[in-house]
Structures are given as structure tokens and as C-alpha cells.
N, CA, C and O of each residue as an XYZ file, in Angstrom:
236
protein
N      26.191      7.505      4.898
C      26.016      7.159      6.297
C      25.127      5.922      6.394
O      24.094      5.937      5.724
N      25.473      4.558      7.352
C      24.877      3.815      7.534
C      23.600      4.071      8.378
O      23.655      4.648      9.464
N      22.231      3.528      7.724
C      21.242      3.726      8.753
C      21.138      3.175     10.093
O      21.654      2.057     10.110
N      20.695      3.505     11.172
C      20.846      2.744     12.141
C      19.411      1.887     12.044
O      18.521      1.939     11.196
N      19.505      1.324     12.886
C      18.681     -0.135     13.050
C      17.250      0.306     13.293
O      16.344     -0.438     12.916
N      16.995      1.355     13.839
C      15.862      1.585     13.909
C      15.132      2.247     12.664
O      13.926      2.177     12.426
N      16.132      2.924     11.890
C      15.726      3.448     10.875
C      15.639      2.371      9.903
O      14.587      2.494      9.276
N      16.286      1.409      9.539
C      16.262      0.037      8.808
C      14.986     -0.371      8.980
O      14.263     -0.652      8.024
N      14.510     -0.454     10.536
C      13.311     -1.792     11.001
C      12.184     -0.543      9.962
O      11.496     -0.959      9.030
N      12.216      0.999     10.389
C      11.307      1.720      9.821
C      10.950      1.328      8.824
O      10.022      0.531      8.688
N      11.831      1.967      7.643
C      12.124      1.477      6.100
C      11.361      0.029      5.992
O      10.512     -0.186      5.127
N      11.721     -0.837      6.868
C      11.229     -2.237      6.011
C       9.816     -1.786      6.245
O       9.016     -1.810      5.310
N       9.415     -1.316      7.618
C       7.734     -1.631      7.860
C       7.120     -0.470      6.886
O       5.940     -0.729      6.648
N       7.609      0.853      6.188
C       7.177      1.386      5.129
C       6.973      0.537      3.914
O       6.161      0.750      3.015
N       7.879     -0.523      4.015
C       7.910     -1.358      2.399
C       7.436     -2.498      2.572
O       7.581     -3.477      1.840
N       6.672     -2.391      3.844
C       5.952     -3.822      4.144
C       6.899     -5.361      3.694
O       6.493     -6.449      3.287
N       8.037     -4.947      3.930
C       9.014     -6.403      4.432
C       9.411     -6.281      5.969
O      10.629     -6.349      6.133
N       8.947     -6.178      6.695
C       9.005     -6.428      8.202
C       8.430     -7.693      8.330
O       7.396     -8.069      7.778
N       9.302     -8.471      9.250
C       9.505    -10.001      9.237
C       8.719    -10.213     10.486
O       8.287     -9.151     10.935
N       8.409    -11.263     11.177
C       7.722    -11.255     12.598
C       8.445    -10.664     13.594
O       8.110     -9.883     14.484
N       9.842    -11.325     13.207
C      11.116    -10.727     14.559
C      11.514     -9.391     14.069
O      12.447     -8.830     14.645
N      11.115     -9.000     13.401
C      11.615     -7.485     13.158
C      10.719     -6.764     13.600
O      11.029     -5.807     14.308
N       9.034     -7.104     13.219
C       7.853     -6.539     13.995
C       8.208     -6.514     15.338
O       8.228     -5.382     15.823
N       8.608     -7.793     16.370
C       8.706     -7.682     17.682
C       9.866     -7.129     18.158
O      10.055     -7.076     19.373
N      11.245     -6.411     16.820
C      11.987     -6.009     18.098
C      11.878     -4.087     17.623
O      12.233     -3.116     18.290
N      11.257     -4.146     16.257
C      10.481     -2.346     16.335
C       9.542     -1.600     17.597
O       9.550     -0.448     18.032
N       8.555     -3.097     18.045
C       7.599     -2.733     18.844
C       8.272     -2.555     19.963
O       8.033     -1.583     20.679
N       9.155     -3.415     20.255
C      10.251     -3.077     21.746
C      10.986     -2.126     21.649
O      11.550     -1.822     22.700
N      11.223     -1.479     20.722
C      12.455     -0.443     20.863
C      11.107      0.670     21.192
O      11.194      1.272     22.263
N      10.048      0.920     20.438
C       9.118      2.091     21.068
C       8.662      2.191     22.164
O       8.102      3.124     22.740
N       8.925      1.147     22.466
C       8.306      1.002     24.130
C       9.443      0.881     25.123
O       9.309      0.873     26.346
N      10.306      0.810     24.611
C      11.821      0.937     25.597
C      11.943      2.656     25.442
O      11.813      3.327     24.418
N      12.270      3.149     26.979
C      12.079      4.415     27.299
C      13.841      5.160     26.856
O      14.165      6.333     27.045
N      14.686      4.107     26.274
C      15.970      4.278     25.817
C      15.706      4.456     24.569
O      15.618      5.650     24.283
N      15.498      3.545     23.469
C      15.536      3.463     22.460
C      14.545      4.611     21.624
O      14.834      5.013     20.497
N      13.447      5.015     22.311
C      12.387      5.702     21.562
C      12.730      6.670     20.665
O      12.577      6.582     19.446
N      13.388      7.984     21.512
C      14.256      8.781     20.639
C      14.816      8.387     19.106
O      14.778      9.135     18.129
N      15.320      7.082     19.146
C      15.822      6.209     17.766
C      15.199      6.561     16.844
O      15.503      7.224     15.852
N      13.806      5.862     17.346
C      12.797      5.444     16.427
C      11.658      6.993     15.953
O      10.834      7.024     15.038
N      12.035      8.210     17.018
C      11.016      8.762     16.670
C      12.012      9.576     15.380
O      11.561      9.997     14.315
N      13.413      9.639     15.821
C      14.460     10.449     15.113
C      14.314      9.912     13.649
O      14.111     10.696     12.722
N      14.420      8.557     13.455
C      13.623      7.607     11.683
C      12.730      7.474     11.517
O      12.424      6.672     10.635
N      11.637      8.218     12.305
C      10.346      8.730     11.248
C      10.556     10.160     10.892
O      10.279     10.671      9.807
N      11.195     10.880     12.162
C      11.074     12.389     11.584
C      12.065     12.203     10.198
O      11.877     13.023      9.300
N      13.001     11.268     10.016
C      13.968     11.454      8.621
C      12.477     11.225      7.756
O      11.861     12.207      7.343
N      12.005      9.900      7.546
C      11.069      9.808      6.228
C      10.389     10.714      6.174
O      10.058     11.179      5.083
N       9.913     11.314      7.510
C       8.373     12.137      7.344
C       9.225     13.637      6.744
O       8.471     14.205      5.953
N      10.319     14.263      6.881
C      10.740     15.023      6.130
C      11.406     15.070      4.964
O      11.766     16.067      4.339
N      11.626     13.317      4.570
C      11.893     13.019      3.106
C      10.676     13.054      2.096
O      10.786     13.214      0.880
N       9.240     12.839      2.953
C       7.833     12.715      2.295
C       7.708     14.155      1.754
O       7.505     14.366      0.558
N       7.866     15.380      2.889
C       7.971     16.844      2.680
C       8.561     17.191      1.532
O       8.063     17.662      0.510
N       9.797     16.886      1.821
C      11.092     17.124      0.337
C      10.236     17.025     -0.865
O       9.873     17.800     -1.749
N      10.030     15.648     -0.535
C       9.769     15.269     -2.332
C       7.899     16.091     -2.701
O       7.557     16.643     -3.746
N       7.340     15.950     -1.872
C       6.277     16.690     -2.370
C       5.943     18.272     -2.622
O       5.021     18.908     -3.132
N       7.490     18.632     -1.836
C       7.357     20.328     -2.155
C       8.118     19.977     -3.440
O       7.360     20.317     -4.349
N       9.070     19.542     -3.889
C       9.582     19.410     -5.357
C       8.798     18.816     -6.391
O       9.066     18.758     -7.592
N       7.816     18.390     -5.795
C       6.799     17.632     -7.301
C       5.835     19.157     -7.401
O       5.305     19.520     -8.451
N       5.769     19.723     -6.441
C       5.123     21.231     -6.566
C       5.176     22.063     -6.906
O       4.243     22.864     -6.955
N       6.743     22.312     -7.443
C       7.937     23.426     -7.725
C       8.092     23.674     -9.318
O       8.930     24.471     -9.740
């Protein structure tokens, strides 16, 4: 499955390649009362990929 764009802009700003225009159109999508959902939906993916992998380094 292709990521969507908000999950992309995420990913880069985790890997610290977020560009200036990518910084300014992440910060607009959180603050757009449309888009937020997006963005909160591609953190809950990493923040339960962070889970995954640390209950399996535990196991």
C-alpha cells in the first residue's frame, strides 16, 4: 500500500529529511481542521510500529 502524503511528510520529519516546503505543508495539514485526522492516523501507524518492535526485542 502506498503511503499517503501525510504519512510520507511524517516519515521524512522522523528521519530528519523534511525540506522547508515539506515543514510548511506538514504544519498546514495539522492545523487544517480537514486534514488532521491524516496526520494523527501516521503517527498512530509509527507510534504502533515503535510498540511492535519493542514488544519483539522483549520476547
Amino acid at each position: 500500500m502506498t503511503p499517503s502524503r501525510a504519512e510520507d511528510l511524517i516519515n521524512k520529519l522522523i528521519a530528519n529529511k523534511l525540506s522547508g516546503d515539506e515543514l510548511t505543508e506538514l504544519l498546514a495539514g495539522i492545523s487544517n481542521e480537514n486534514e488532521k485526522q491524516k496526520y494523527s492516523d501516521a503517527l498512530e501507524i509509527y507510534f504502533n510500529q515503535l510498540l511492535r518492535e519493542n514488544r519483539d526485542e522483549h520476547e
